[in-house]
C-alpha positions as CSV (number, residue, x, y, z in Angstrom):
1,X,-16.7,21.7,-22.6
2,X,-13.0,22.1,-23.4
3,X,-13.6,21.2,-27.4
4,X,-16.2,24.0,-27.3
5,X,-13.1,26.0,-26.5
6,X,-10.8,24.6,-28.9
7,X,-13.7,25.2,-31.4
8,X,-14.1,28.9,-30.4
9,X,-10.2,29.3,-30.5
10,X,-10.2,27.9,-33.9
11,X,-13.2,30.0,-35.0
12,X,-11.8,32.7,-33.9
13,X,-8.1,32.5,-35.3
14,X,-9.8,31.9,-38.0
15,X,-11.8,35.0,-38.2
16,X,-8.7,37.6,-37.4
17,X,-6.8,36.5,-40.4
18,X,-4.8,33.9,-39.3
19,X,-3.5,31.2,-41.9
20,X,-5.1,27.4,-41.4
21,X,-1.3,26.4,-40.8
22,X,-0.9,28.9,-38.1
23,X,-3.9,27.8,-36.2
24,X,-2.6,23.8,-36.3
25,X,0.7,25.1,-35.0
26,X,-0.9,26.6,-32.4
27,X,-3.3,24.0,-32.2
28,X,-0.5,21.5,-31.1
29,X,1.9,23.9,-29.1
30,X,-1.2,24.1,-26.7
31,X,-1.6,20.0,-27.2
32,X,1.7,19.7,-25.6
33,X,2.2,22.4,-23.4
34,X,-1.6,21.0,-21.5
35,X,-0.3,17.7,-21.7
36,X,3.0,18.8,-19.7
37,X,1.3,20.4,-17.1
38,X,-0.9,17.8,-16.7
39,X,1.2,15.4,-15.7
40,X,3.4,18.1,-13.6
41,X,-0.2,18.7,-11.6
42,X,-1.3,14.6,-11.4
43,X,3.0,14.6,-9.9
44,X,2.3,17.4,-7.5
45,X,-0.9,15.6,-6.4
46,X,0.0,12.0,-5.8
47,X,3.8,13.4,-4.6
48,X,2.4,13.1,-0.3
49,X,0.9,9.8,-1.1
50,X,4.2,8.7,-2.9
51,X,6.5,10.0,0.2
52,X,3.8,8.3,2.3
53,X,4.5,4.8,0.5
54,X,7.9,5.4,0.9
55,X,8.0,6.4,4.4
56,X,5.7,2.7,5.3
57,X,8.2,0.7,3.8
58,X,11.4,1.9,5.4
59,X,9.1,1.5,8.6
60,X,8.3,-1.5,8.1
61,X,11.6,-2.6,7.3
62,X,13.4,-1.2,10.3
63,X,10.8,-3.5,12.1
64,X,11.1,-6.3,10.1
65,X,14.6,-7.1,9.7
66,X,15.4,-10.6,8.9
67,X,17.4,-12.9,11.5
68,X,20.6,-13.4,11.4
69,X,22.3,-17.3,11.5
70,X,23.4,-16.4,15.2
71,X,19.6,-15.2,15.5
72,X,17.9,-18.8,14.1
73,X,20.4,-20.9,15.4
74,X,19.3,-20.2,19.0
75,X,16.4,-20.1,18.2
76,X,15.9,-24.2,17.5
């Protein structure tokens, strides 16, 4: 579906008079720009799972906090 856009776009740029370099230009301004906020949306997205990851960990670190010497030694 979105190349039937980028077609249309084309065709039509093409059709109010402007030049063929003009179109590419805009062609890959709109490449780049999509491509940005793409990956700004996919970062918003996973960003709770992320925090979520993060959160676990330090959990499970505060929980599992390696022995000491003092700790092992009476341990025996």
């Amino acid at each position: 579906m979105e190349i039937l856009f980028v077609l249309g776009f084309f065709l039509m740029l093409l059709l109010t008079g402007v030049s063929l370099l003009g179109i590419v230009a805009a062609l890959v301004v709109a490449t780049f720009v999509m491509l940005f906020g793409g990956m700004l949306a996919i970062v918003i997205k996973m960003l709770p799972w992320l925090a979520l990851a993060v959160v676990s960990v330090w959990i499970y670190r505060a929980y599992k906090k390696p022995k000491s010497k003092a700790d092992r030694w009476l341990s025996r």
